[in-house]
Every structure is written in structure tokens, then in C-alpha cells.
C-alpha positions in Angstrom: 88.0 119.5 95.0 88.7 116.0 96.6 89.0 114.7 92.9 91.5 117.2 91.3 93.8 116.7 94.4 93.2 112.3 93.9 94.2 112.8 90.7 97.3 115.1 90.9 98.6 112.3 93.8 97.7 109.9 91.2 100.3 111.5 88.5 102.9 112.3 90.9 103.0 108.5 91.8 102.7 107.5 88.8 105.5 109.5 87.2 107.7 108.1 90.5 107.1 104.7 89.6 108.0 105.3 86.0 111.1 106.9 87.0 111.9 103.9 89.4 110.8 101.0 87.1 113.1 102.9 84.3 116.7 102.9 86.6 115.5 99.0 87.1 115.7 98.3 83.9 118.9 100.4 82.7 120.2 98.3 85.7 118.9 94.6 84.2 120.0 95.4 81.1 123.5 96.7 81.9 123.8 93.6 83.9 123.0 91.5 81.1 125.2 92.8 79.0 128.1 92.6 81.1 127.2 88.7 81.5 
């Protein structure tokens, strides 16, 4: 149903953004440790 498919979007995004926010912050923290 229209529920099962919300929710499957709903991972896939969320596992994207969790991917995304993770390089951003191996990329802050590498820059801070090269200050």
C-alpha cells in the first residue's frame, strides 16, 4: 500500500542523508585537524 511505499522512501532518504551528513563531517574534522 501507499504506506509501505512512504515508508520505504522514507528509509532510503534517510539512509542518503546519513551517508551525506557523515562525508560532512570526516570533511570538518579533517579540516580541523589540519588547522
Amino acid at each position: 500500500g501507499f504506506g509501505s511505499l512512504f515508508k520505504f522512501l522514507a528509509k532510503k532518504v534517510a539512509k542518503t542523508v546519513a551517508k551525506q551528513a557523515a562525508k560532512q563531517g570526516a570533511k570538518y574534522i579533517a579540516n580541523k585537524q589540519t588547522e
